[in-house]
C-alpha positions in Angstrom: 26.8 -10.3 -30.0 25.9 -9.3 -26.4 24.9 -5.3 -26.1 27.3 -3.8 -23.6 26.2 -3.8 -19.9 24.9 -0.5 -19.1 26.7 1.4 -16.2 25.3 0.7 -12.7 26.7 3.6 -11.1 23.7 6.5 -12.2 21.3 4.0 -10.7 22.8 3.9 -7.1 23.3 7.3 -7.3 20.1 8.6 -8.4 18.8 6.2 -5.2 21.5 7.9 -3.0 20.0 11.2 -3.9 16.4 10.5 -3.3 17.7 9.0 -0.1 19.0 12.5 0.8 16.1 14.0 -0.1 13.2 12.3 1.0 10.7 15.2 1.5 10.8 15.3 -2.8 8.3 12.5 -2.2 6.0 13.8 0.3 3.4 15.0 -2.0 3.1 11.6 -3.6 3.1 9.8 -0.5 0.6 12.2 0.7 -1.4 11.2 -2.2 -0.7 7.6 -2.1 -2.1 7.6 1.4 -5.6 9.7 0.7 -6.3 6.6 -1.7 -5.5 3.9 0.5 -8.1 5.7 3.2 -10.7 6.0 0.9 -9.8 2.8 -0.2 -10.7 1.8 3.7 -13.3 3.8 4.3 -15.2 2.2 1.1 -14.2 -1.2 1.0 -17.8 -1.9 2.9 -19.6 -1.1 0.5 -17.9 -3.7 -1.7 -18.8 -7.3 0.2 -18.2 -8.3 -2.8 -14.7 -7.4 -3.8 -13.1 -11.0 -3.8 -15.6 -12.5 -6.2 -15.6 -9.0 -8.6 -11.9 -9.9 -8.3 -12.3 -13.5 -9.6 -14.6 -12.2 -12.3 -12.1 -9.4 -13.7 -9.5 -12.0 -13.5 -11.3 -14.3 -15.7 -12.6 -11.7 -18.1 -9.0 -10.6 -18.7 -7.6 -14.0 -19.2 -9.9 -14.2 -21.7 -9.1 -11.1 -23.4 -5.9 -10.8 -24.0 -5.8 -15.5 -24.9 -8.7 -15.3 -27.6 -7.6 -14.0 -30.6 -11.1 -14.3 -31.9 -12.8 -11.9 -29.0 -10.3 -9.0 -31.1 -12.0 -10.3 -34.4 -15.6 -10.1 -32.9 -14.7 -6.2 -31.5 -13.1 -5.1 -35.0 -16.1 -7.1 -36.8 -18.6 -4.8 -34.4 -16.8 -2.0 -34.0 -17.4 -1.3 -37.9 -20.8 -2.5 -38.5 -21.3 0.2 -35.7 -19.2 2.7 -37.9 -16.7 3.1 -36.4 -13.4 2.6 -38.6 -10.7 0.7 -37.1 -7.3 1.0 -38.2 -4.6 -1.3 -37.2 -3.4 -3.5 -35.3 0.1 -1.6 -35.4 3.1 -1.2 -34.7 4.5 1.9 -32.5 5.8 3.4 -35.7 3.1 2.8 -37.9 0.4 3.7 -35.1 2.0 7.1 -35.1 1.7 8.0 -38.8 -1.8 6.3 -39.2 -2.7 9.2 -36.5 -0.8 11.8 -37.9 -3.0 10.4 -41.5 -6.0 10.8 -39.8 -5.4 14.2 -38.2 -4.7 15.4 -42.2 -4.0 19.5 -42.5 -5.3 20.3 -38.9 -2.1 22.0 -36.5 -4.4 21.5 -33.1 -5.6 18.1 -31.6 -6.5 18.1 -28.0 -5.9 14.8 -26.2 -7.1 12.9 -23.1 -5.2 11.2 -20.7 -4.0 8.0 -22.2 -1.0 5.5 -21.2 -1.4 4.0 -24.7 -0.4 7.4 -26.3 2.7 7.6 -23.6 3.6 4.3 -25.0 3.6 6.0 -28.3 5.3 8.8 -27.6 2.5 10.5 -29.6 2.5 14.0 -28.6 6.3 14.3 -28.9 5.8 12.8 -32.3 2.8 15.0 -33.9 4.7 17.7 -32.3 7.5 17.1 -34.6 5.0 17.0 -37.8 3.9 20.4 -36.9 1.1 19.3 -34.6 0.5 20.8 -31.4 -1.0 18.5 -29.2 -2.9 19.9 -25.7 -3.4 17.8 -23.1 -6.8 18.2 -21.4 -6.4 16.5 -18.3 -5.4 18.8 -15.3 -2.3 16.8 -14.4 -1.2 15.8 -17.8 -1.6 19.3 -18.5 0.6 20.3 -15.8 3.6 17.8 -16.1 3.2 18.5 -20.3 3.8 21.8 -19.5 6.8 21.2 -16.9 8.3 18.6 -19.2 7.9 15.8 -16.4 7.1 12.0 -16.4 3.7 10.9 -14.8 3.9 9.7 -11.1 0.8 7.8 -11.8 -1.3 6.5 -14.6 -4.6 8.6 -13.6 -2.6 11.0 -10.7 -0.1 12.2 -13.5 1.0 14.9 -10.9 0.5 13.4 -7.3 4.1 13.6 -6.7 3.7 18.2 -7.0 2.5 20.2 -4.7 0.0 22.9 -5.2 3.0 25.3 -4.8 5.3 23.3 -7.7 2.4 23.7 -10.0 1.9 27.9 -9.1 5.9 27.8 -10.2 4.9 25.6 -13.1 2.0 27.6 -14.2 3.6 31.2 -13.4 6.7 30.4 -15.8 4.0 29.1 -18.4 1.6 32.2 -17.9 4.0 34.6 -17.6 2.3 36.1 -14.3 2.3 35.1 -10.7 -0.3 32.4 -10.0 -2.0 32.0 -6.7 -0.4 28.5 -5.1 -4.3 28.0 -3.6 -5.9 24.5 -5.0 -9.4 25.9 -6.8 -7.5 28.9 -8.5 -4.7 26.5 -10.0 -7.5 24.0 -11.2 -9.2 27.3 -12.8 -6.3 28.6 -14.0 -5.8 24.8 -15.7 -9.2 25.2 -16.8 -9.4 28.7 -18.8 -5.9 27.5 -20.3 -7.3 23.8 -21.8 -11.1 25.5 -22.6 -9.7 27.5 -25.5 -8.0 24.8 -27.4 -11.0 22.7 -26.8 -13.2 25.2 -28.5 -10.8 25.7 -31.0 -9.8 22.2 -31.5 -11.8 20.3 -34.8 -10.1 16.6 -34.0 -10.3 15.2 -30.7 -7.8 12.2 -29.6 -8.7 9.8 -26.2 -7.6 6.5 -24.9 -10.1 3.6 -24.4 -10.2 1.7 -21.1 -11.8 -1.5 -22.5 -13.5 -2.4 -25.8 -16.4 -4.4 -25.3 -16.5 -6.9 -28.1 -20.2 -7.8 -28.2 -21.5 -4.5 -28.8 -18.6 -3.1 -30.3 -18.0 -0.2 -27.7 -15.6 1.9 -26.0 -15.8 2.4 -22.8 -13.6 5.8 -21.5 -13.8 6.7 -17.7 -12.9 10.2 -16.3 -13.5 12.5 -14.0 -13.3 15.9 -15.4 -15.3 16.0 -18.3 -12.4 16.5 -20.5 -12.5 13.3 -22.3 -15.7 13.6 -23.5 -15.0 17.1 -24.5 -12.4 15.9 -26.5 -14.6 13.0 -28.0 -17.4 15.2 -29.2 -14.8 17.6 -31.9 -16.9 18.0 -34.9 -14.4 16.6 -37.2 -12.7 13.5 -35.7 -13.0 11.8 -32.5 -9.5 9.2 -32.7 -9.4 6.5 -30.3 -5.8 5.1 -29.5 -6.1 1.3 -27.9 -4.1 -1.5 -27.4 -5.5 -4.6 -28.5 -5.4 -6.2 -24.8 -8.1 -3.6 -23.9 -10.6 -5.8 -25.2 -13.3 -7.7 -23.1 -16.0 -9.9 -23.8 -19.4 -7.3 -23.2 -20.1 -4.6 -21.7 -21.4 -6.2 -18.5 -17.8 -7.4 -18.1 -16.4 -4.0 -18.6 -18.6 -2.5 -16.1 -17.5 -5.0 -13.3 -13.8 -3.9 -14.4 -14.9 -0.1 -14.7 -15.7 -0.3 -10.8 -12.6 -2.3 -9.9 -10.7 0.3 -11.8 -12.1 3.1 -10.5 -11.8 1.8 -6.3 -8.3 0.7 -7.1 -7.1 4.0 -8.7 -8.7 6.4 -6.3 -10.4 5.0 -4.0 -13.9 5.6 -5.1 -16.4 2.8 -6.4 -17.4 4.9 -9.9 -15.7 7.6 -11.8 -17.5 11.4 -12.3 -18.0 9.8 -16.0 -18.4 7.0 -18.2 -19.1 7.3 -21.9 -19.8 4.5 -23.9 -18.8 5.0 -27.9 -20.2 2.7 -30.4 -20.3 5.0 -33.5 -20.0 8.8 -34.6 -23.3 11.0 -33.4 -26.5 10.3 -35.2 -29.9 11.1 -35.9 -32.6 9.7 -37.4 -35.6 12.0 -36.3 -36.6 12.7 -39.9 -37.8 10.3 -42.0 -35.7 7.7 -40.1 -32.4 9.2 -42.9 -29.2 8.7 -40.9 -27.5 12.0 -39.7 -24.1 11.7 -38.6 -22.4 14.9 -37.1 -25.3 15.7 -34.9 -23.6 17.0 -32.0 -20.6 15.4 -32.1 -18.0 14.5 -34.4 -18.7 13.1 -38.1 -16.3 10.4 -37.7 -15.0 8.0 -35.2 -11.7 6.0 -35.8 -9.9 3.6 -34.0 -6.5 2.9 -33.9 -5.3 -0.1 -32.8 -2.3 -0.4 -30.8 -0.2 -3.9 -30.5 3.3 -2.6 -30.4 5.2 -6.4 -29.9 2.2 -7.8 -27.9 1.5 -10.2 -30.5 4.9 -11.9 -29.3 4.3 -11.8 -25.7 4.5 -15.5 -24.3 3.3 -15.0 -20.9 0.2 -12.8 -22.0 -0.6 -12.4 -18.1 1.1 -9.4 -17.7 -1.5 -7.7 -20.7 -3.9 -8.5 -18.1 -3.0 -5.2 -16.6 -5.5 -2.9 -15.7 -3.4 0.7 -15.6 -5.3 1.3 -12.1 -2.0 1.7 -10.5 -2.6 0.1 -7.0 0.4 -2.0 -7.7 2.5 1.7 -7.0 0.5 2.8 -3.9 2.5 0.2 -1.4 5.2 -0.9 -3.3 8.4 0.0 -1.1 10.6 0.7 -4.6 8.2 3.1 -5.4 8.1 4.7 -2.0 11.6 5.2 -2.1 12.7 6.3 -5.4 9.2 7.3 -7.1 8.8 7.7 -10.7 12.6 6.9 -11.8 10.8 3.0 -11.3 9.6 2.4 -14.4 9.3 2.3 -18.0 8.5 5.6 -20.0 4.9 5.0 -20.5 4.1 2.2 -17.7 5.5 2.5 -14.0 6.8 0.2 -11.1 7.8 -3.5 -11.7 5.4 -4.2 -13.8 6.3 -1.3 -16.2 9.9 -2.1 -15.5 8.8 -5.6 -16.6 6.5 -4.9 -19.4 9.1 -2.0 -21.0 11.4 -4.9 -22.3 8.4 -6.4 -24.7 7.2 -3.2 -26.1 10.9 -1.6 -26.1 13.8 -3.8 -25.7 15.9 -4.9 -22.7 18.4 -2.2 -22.3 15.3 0.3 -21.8 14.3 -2.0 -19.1 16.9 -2.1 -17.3 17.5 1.8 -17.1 13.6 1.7 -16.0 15.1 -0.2 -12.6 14.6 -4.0 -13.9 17.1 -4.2 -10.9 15.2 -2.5 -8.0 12.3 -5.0 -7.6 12.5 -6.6 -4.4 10.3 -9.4 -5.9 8.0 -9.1 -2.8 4.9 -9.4 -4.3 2.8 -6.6 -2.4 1.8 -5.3 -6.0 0.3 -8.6 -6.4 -1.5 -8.5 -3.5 -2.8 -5.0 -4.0 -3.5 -5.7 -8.0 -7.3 -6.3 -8.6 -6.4 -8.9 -11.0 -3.7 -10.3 -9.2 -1.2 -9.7 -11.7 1.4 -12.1 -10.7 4.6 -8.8 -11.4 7.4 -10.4 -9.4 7.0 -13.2 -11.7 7.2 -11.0 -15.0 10.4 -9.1 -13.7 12.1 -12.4 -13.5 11.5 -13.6 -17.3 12.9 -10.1 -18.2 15.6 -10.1 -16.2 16.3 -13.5 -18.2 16.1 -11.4 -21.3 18.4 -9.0 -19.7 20.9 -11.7 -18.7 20.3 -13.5 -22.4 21.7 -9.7 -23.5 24.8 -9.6 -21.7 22.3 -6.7 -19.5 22.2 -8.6 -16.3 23.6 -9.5 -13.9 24.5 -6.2 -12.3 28.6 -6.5 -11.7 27.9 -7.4 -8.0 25.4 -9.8 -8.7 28.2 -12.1 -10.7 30.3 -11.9 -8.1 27.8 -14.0 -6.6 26.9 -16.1 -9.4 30.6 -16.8 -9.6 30.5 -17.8 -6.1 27.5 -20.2 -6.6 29.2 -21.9 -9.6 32.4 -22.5 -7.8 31.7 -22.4 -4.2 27.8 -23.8 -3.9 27.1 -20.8 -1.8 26.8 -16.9 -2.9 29.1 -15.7 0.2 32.6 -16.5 -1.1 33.2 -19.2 1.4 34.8 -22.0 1.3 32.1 -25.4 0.8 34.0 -26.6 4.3 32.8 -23.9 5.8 28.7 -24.9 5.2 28.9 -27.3 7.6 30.9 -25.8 10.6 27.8 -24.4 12.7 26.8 -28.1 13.3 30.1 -29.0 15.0 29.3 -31.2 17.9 26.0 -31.8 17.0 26.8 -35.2 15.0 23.8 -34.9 12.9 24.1 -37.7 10.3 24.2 -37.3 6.7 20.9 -39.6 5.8 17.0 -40.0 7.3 13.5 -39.3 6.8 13.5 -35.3 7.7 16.3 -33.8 6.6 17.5 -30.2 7.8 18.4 -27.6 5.0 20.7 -25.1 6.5 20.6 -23.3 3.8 23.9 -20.5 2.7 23.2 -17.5 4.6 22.0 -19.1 7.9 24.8 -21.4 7.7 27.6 -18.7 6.8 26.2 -15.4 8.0 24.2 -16.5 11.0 24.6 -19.4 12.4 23.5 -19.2 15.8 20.0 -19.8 13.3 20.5 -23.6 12.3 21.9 -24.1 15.4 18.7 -23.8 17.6 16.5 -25.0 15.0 18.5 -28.2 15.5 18.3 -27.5 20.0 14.4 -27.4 19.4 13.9 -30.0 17.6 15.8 -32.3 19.8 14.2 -30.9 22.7 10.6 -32.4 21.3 12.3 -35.5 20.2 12.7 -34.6 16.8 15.9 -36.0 15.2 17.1 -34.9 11.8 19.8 -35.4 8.8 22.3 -33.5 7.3 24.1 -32.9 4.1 27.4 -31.2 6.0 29.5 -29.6 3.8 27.9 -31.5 0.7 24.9 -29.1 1.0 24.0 -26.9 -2.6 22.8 -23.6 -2.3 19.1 -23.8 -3.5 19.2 -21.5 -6.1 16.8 -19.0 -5.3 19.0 -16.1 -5.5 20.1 -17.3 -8.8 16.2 -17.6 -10.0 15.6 -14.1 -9.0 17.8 -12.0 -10.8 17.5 -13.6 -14.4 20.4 -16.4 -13.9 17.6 -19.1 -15.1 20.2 -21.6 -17.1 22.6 -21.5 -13.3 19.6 -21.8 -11.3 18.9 -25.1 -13.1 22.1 -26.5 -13.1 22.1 -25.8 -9.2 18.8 -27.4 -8.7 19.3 -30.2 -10.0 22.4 -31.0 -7.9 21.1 -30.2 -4.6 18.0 -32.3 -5.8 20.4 -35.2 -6.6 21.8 -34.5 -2.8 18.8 -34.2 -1.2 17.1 -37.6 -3.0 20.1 -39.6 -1.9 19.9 -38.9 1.9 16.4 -40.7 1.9 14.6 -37.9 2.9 10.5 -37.7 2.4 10.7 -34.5 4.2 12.8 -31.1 4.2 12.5 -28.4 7.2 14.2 -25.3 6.7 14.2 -21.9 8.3 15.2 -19.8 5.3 11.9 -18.5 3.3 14.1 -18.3 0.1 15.0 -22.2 0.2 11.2 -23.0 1.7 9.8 -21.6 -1.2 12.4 -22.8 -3.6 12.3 -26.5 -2.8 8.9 -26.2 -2.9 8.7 -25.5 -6.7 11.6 -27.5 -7.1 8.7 -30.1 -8.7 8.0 -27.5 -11.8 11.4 -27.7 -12.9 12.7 -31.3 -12.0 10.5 -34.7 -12.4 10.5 -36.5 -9.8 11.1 -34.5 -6.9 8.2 -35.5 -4.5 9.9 -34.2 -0.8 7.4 -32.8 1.3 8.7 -29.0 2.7 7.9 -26.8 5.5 9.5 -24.2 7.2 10.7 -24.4 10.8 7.8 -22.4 12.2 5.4 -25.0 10.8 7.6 -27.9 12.2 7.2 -26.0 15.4 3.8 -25.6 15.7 3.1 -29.1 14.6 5.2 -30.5 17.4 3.5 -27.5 20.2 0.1 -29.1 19.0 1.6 -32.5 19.9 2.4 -31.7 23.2 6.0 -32.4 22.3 7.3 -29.2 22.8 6.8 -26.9 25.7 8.2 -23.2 26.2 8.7 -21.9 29.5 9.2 -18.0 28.8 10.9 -14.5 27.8 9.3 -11.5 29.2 9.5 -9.1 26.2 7.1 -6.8 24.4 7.7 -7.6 20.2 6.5 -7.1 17.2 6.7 -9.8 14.1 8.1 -8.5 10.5 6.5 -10.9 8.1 9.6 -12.2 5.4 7.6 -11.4 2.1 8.6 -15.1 0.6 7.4 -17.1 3.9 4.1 -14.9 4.3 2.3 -13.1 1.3 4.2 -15.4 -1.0 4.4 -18.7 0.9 0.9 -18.4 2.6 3.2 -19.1 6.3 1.5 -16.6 8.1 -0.1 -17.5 11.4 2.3 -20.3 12.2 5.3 -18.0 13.5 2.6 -15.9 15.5 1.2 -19.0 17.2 5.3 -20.1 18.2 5.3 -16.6 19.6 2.1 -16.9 21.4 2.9 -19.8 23.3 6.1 -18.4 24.7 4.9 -17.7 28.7 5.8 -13.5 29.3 6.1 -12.9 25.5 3.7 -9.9 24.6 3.5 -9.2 20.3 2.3 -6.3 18.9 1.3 -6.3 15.5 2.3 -3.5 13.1 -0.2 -1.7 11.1 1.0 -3.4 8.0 1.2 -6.9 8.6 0.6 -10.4 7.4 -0.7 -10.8 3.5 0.1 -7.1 3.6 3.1 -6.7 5.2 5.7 -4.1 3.9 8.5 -5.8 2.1 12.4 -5.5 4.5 14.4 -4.0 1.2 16.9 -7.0 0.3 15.2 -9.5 -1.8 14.9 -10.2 -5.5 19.2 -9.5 -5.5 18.4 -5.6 -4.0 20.8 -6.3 -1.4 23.4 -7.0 -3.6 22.9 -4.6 -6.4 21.6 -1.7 -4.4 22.4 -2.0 -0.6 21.3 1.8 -0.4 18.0 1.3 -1.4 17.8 -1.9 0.9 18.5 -0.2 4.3 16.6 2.8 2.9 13.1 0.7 2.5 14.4 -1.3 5.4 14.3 2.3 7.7 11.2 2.5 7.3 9.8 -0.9 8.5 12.3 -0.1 11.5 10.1 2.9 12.3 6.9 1.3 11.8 8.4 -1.7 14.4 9.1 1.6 16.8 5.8 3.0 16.7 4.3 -0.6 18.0 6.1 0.5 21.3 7.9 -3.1 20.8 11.7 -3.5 22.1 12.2 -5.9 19.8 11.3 -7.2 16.1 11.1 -11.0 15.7 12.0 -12.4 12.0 12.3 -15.6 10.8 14.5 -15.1 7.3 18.6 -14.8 7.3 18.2 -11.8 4.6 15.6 -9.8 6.6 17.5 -10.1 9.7 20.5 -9.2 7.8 19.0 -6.3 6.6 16.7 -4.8 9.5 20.1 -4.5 11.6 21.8 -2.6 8.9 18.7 -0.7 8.7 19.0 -0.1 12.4 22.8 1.2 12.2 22.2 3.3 9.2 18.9 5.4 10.9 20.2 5.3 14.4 17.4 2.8 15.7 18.5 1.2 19.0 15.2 -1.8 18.5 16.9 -5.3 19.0 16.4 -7.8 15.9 15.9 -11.1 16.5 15.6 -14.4 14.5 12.2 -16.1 15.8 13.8 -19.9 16.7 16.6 -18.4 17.9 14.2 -16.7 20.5 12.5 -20.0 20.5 15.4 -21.9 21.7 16.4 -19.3 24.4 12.8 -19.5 26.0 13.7 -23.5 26.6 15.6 -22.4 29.5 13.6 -19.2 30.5 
């Protein structure tokens, strides 16, 4: 039996209030940005970045696919003496700690993501425990009762004077709002459970199978602090943390460290392969030397056994993925699981938990534009993850959202997800007497065809004006499923593809142009799901450009100063980047200036991956703020060239009171034939 739906409404109005309130976010944004300058100002002394990239990419393929690297770490991990516990489950994990801790009431604790996932403190708490977070931000959002904002900023998103309040309450005295007197405040408080503390608990941010090692990297000190009680050190993994050797680990301890703050190495980095030792009399072992007598390791797995898709373990908790993403920009920590945050947390929260935790983690906000992607140092592919669980979500009964069936509805019965009629397709090429069959065939696609179709129209003008006939379907045309694809509806999405596939064989067609970057990328992968299906595709811009380089098609001008909003499927995820740049470059009068975040790293519109649908608030609210950055190029105008960004920038514009004309790129292309 299905589990019931859970009830959209909090969701839209939890983004309706962050909305209203956008200057909550300002101290994580703040934050966010310091990063992404030091990020700048240090990527030169990385010339090497892409290939580190390739390397980390490999080493954590391997990691989390070969069962017997886990064996080889375990194997060393003991002969080094450490004992390893595990792997376990989130239950069992918990009272194998709470076993090992035995009759002491105080543990202090790095920061770990792996003992959010466990819920650990809450649980030791509740055996009597008192667990004290050592780490100045998990200290301060422990202490407030708050979620982290980001796996090693816990508390980027609080300003210096929410943590005086914090602090004051906890205190019970006023405490000075000033930066260095809150961090020593923090500091006196955590130094006297550390003294007094006999068992010690950190995370592990790779285990290095070789040598049988973990690595921990920090900046305070406080990890090693907590790793050097005399009684216990406890070390809380999961089993994906594991790497090949250490000279793996250290290339993925530098991409951490630049892709979480910025810098290229941490204050610290302690390498554990065994309790302290001596042997400096008579070569007799000494454990307990200046450190703790024992070392154990628990070993988390917590459902990853069952993962199919074991990219997304590939994860590297730097949290880059958050620092851009326009979700996260918006609506801040409510994206994400309990333990992990953004898409990929969203994503990763229905393996480890179940699918109705996901879903009220925002499963439904991702946009699906793949910026995290871009900014991941393993290029964890997360728009891809958040589909296969909103499948799970939609296998539940979870998903669709109640608006997004309306559309699925309207698919099944109508080919289209706008309500309309299948007649109605085909009525923007009235007149034109385009026929039905021929080598390049036109797909219109639903919402050029319905909502604007001023767009097909002049990609047909254009075309013809460089000689360039082209077929088709009418009426007859399917929508291409992408919509479907992206918010779990994986079974419809088939059935869909497959009929427009059938369609689109039987006009004869060896290629497809189309100006919508939802189909373009869709009948592009059309050949993963369908055998057979061999039709060459390109988007209109490429068509374009081809026929400009042919000396087939000649603009004679629009004087205009514009910018270009790069549609997130047709540029960072369809690699169609320059082409629409060099259509607007050879327009006579046209002037284009770019915005600071453009290209691969354009900022997403708001409306994909269903957003639009689900959460039209949240769309126009992500959408406001690519309207600004278009405004601050000085532009009149933004050029697009995708029927949902349009849609979306120009409700963006009525909603923040912008007065910048939108315009579709061949729509501007066909009114420079006539100057």
């Amino acid at each position: 039996m299905a589990d019931a739906a859970p009830d959209r409404e909090p969701w839209n109005k939890r983004i309706r209030e962050k909305i209203a309130h956008p200057a909550q976010l300002d101290g994580m944004r703040a934050a966010f940005k310091t990063t992404l300058d030091r990020q700048e100002e240090n990527l030169p002394r990385l010339p090497n970045l892409e290939e580190r990239r390739k390397r980390a990419k490999e080493a954590r393929e391997v990691g989390v696919r070969d069962g017997r690297l886990l064996s080889q770490a375990i194997e060393r991990l003991r002969a080094n003496k450490i004992r390893v516990l595990g792997p376990f489950s989130k239950n069992e994990a918990q009272e194998a700690i709470l076993s090992e801790i035995g009759l002491e009431r105080l543990v202090v604790k790095s920061k770990s993501n792996v003992t959010k996932e466990l819920e650990l403190a809450k649980f030791l708490g509740g055996k009597g425990v008192r667990v004290i977070e050592t780490d100045a931000g998990d200290r301060i959002i422990q202490l407030a009762g708050l979620k982290q904002a980001h796996p090693t900023g816990p508390a980027v998103d609080l300003t210096r004077y929410d943590v005086a309040k914090i602090m004051s309450k906890y205190l019970g005295r006023e405490v000075d709002p000033d930066p260095d007197s809150l961090t020593q405040v923090i500091r006196e408080d955590v130094r006297q459970f550390i003294e007094e503390a006999g068992v010690g608990i950190t995370g592990a941010n790779f285990i290095a199978a070789e040598e049988g090692a973990a690595i921990i990297l920090h900046n305070e000190g406080n990890a090693a602090e907590c790793a050097r009680r005399p009684i216990k050190h406890i070390i809380v993994a999961s089993t994906d943390k594991v790497v090949a050797d250490l000279e793996e680990a250290m290339n993925l301890v530098k991409l951490q460290a630049y892709y979480a703050t910025g810098k290229l190495v941490t204050q610290y980095i302690n390498i554990i392969s065994g309790p302290s030792m001596t042997a400096d009399i008579e070569k007799k072992t000494f454990y307990g030397m200046h450190g703790p007598k024992e070392v154990v390791l628990v070993l988390v797995d917590n459902n990853r056994s069952r993962v199919l898709d074991r990219t997304i373990l590939e994860c590297i908790n730097c949290g880059s993925c958050l620092l851009r993403c326009p979700v996260y920009d918006a609506v801040g920590k409510d994206f994400g699981g309990p333990a992990y945050l953004g898409g990929r947390g969203a994503a990763f929260t229905a393996y480890i938990d179940d699918a109705p935790t996901a879903v009220s983690s925002g499963l439904t906000l991702c946009t699906n534009c793949g910026l995290c992607t871009e900014m991941c140092p393993v290029r964890l592919d997360v728009p891809s993850h958040v589909r296969q669980a909103r499948r799970l979500a939609a296998g539940s009964g979870l998903l669709p959202t109640p608006e997004q069936k309306a559309l699925v509805k309207s698919v099944r019965n109508y080919h289209n997800p706008w309500m309309q009629p299948r007649q109605a397709k085909g009525r923007w090429a009235e007149g034109l007497r385009l026929p039905a069959k021929g080598d390049v065939l036109f797909f219109a696609g639903c919402s050029p065809a319905l909502l604007h179709p001023e767009m097909p129209r002049a990609v047909v003008e254009v075309l013809r004006s460089a000689g360039l006939e082209v077929a088709y379907l009418g009426k007859e045309e399917v929508c291409c499923g992408s919509t479907l694809q992206k918010i779990g509806e994986e079974e419809q999405f088939l059935r869909t593809a497959e009929e427009s596939a059938k369609l689109i064989r039987a006009s004869g067609a060896k290629r497809i142009v189309t100006s919508c970057p939802g189909c373009y990328r869709t009948l592009k992968e059309y050949h993963r799901y369908l055998d057979g299906f061999e039709v060459e595709v390109e988007h209109a811009s490429q068509t374009l450009v081809r026929l400009l380089d042919e000396g087939r098609l000649r603009f004679k001008g629009v004087k205009a100063e514009v910018t270009y909003h790069d549609p997130c499927e047709l540029g960072r995820l369809g690699g169609v980047i320059e082409e629409p740049r060099k259509v607007l470059e050879s327009i006579p009068g046209l002037v284009l200036r770019e915005m600071q975040e453009s290209k691969a790293r354009s900022q997403c519109c708001g409306s994909g991956g269903g957003v639009k649908t689900a959460h039209p608030d949240l769309a126009t609210s992500i959408g406001a703020r690519r309207i600004a950055a278009a405004q601050g190029t000085g532009a009149k105008a933004l050029v697009t060239s995708c029927p949902w960004c349009l849609t979306n920038l120009r409700d963006s514009c009525k909603s923040s009171g912008s007065d910048i004309e939108i315009w579709d790129l061949i729509v501007l292309a066909k009114r420079s034939l006539s100057g």
